[in-house]
Structure formats: structure tokens, C-alpha cells
N, C-alpha and C positions, 0 to 999 in steps of 0.2 A: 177167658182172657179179658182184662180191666181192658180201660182207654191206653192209660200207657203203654201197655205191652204190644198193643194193636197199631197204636202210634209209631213204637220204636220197629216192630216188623216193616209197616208200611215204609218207615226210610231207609231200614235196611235195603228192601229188595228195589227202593229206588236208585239208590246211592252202587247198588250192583247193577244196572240194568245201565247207568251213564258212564260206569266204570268199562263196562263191555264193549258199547258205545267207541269209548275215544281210546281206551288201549285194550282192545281184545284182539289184536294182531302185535301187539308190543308197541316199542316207541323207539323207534330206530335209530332215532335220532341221540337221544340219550347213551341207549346199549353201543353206538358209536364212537362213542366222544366222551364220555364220564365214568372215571374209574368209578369201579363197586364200592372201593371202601374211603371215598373222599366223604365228608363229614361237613355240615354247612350249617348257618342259622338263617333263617327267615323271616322277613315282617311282612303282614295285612296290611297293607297302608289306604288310609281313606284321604279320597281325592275330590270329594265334592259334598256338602252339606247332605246330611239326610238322617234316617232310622235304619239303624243296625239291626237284620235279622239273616240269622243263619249261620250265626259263628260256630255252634257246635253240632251244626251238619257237617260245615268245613271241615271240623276235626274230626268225625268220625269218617269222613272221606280219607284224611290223609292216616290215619290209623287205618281203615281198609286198605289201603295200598301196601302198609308198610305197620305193623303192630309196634314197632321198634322204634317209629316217631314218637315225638313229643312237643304237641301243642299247647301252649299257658295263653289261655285264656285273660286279654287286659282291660277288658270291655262288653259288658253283658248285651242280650238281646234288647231290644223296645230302648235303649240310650241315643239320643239323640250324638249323634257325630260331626267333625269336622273336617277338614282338609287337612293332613299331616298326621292325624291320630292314626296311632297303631293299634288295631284290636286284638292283636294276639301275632305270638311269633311260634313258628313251627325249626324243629332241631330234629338233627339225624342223616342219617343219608342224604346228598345231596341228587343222586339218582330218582329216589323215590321221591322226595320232595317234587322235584321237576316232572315225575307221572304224575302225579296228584293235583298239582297246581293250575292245571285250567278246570276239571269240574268243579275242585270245591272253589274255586272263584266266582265261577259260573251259577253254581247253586247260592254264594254267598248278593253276587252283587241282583241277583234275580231277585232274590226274597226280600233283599235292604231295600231294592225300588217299588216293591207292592207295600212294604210296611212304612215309607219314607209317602209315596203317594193315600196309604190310608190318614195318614196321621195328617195331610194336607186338609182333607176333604174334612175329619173329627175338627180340623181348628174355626173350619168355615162353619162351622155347626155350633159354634160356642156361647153359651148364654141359656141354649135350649135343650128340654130333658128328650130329647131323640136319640135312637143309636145308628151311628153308620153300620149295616152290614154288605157282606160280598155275596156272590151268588155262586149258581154253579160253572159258571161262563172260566173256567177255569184250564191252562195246558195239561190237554191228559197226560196222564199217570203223574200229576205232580198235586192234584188236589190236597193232600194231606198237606204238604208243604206250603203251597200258597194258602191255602185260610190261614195258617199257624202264623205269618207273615201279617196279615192283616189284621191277630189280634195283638201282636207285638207293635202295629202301628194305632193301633188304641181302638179300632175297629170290631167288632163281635160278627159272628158266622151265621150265618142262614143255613139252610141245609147241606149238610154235608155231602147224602147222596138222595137217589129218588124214595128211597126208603126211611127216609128221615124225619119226614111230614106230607101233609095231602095240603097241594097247591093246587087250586085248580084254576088253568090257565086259557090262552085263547083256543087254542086249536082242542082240547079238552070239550070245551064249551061248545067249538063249531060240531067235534063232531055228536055232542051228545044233543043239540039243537039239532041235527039234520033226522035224529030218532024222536023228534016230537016232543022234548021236555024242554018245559020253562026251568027258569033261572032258582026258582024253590024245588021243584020238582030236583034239580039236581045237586040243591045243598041237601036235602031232606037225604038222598041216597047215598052221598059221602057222608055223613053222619052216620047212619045206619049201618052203613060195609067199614068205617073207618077202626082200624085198632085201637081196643080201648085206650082212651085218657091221650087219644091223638088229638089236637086245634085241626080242625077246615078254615084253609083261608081259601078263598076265591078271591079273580082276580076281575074289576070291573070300568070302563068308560067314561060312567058318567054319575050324576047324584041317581037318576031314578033306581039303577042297577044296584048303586051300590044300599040304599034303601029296601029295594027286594031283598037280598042275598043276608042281611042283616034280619030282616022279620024271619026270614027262613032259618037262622039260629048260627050264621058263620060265624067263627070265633074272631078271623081276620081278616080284612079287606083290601087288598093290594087295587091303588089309586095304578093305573095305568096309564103311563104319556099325558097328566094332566096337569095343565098349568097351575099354580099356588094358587089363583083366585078361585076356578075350579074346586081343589081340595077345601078350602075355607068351606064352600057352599057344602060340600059333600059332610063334611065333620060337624057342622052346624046343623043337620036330621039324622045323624047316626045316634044311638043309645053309648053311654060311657063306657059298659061291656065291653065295645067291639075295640079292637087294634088295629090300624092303621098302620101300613106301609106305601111311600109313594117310590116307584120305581119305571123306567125308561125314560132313555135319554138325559138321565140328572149328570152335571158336569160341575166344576168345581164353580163356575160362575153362577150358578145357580141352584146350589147346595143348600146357600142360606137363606133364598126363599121359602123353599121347600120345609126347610127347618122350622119356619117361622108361620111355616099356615098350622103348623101344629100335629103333623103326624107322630105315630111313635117309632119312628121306625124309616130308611131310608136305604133302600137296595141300590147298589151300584156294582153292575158287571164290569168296568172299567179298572176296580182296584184292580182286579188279577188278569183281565184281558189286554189292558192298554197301560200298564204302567211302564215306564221307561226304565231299568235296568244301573243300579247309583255306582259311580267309580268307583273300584275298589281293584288293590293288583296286591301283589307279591313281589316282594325285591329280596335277593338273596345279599347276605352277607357275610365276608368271612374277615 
């Protein structure tokens, strides 16, 4: 199975799993009140500036409900939007339309505000060869969906799962510290146990750490909760080799420091944990 085929199952059985979710008892409301054969158009309407992602999740939601819809796409992913723009209008049933229409809104305005808030944090970064990535601090079972959002906001993906690369991180370290081994002693071992032509990053505090963990052959050094003058000192005795990531606590105010001490790299759990959710509805027309 390629990425894609693996990418298109994982929203399938997501795109089922929120379908079950909000109509797997039916919708009453509708099967009450809306003949089966009335026939409607509908528009996406965006109501607040941001990055478009997720339009054609939307539409494979509203074809899962109803194969017999018909969504025209007016507005691709990663396009910057405005207030009044229509991304696309859905035709057909007016029943099924009204099943369909709070998930895929809900998966639509979800994914525009992780990829509307990456593309914030990429603009704060401008000038500098860094890349913003997300982490794994993501809503289960929707992981696949939010990175894809974050690289539509111009952002690039860090691990996608724990099998993806060897991080090695605080609690890692405490408890392999509480077994007697130094900070080489425990790159030298992930090296060694690690899957061929995998990077060891380890994650470290201070310059001296990150100076160890560097002789000891780490490929990448994840700066930990450190301030920009910090990082400076730390990349001023690292080898050109190493890759640098600074990560905790980075915020939009302070993005472009971080940028500018010169790491390659800049992890923020906030794109996919803490983004805010961009307007967007469905108005029916006839």
C-alpha cells in the first residue's frame, strides 16, 4: 500500500467513525420535516480571513452520506480566503445535504484553523531558512488529517507516529539515567538498536548536553524550553553536521526569535493542539 492509498483509507474510516458519531441513530429532525425527493443547492461560505483546508474531505463526507450529491469544488486547499468567498457548493438532495452538513463543516473549519494558524506562525519566520513543523500533540484519531492541514498552511510534519523516527526525549533519558548511563552512553545505544538509515535526535537543556550528545554522533538536537540567546551559545560549539530543532513553549510572539538564533527547524505543538477553529457554514439555496 503507497502513502496515498494509506492516506485515502485513514479518512475513509475517519470520515465513518464521525458519521456514526452524529447520525448513527438517524436525524430526526430532517426524516421529520424534509420531503425525500425535495432537491436543493448549497454554498461553503467563508466568514473570517484564513487558509483553506479540507474542502475535499468535505466532499467525500457529503458523497459518504449520499453518493448522488454533487460538490464543485471553487477553491483549492492551502488558498488563502476571505469573508464572502464561496469554496465550493454542494447539489442534490436536500435531506442528505442537511445529514452531511455539520461534519463535513466541522472537519472543514477544523483543518482551515490549523492550516490558517500554521501559515501565521511560517509568516513570523520570514526571511529565515527554518521550517515550522507540528508534533505529535495532535486529536486522536484525527492525526492524519491535522499534519495534512499544517502542510496546506505552509508548515512541514515531524513525526507522524512513534515509529517514524527515534526522539529521544526527557522521560526517556530519566529513565535510562536511573540505569546508570550517561548521555553518550545512551546515543552510542540508539545508534546501534536504531533501524537502518534512521537520524537519532535527542532532546537537551543546556550547551554542555547538547555538546555531549553531538561527540556522541546524534544526527539532531532538539533545544529544549530555551531562550534564543541560549540557542545562539549552543549552535556556536555544535559541528555543522548536527540539525537543530528548538521546541517548547514557542508562541507566535516569539517565533521569530527563535528563527533568528538560527536553528533548522522549529516544533510547535500548538498548530494542531491550540488552534482556533476559522468560520465557515453552509447556506442552503433554492
Amino acid at each position: 500500500m503507497d502513502k496515498h492509498q494509506l492516506f485515502e483509507e485513514q479518512v475513509a474510516n475517519i470520515i465513518d467513525l464521525a458519521l456514526d458519531e452524529d447520525l448513527g441513530h438517524g436525524d430526526v429532525t430532517t426524516e421529520a420535516l424534509i420531503p425525500s425527493d425535495l432537491k436543493g443547492k448549497a454554498s461553503v461560505l467563508i466568514k473570517e480571513p484564513g487558509v483553506l483546508a479540507g474542502i475535499e474531505i468535505a466532499g467525500k463526507v457529503f458523497r459518504r452520506v449520499d453518493p448522488s450529491l454533487e460538490m464543485e469544488t471553487l477553491i483549492k486547499d492551502g488558498t488563502r480566503v476571505q469573508p464572502g468567498d464561496v469554496v465550493a457548493t454542494v447539489s442534490g438532495g436536500v435531506a442528505s445535504i442537511l445529514k452531511a452538513e455539520r461534519i463535513a463543516i466541522n472537519f472543514l473549519q477544523r483543518l482551515s484553523g490549523i492550516a490558517t494558524q500554521t501559515a501565521e506562525y511560517v509568516a513570523k519566520t520570514g526571511g529565515f531558512t527554518v521550517d515550522i513543523t507540528d508534533t505529535r500533540k495532535t486529536t486522536p484519531g484525527l492525526r492524519f488529517l491535522e499534519k495534512y492541514a499544517v502542510l496546506k498552511g505552509g508548515g512541514k510534519n515531524h513525526r507522524l507516529h512513534l515509529g517514524d523516527g527515534i526522539l529521544v526525549k526527557d522521560n526517556h533519558l530519566a529513565a535510562l539515567r536511573a540505569m546508570g548511563m550517561s548521555l553518550k552512553e545512551i546515543v552510542l545505544k540508539a545508534k546501534r538498536n536504531a533501524p537502518p538509515g534512521m537520524l537519532i535526535e535527542i532532546e537537551v537543556t543546556s550547551a554542555e548536553e547538547a555538546t555531549e550528545v553531538a561527540a556522541a554522533g546524534a544526527d539532531i538536537i532538539l533545544l529544549d524550553n530555551m531562550a534564543p540567546g541560549e540557542m545562539r551559545r549552543v549552535l556556536n560549539v555544535l559541528p555543522d553536521r548536527v540539525m537543530t530543532e528548538a521546541s517548547g513553549g514557542i508562541t507566535l510572539a516569539s517565533v521569530h526569535d527563535a528563527a533568528a538564533a538560527g536553528v533548522n527547524r522549529i516544533s510547535v505543538g500548538a498548530l494542531t493542539h491550540s488552534s482556533r477553529a476559522l468560520n465557515i457554514s453552509l447556506e442552503l439555496e433554492f
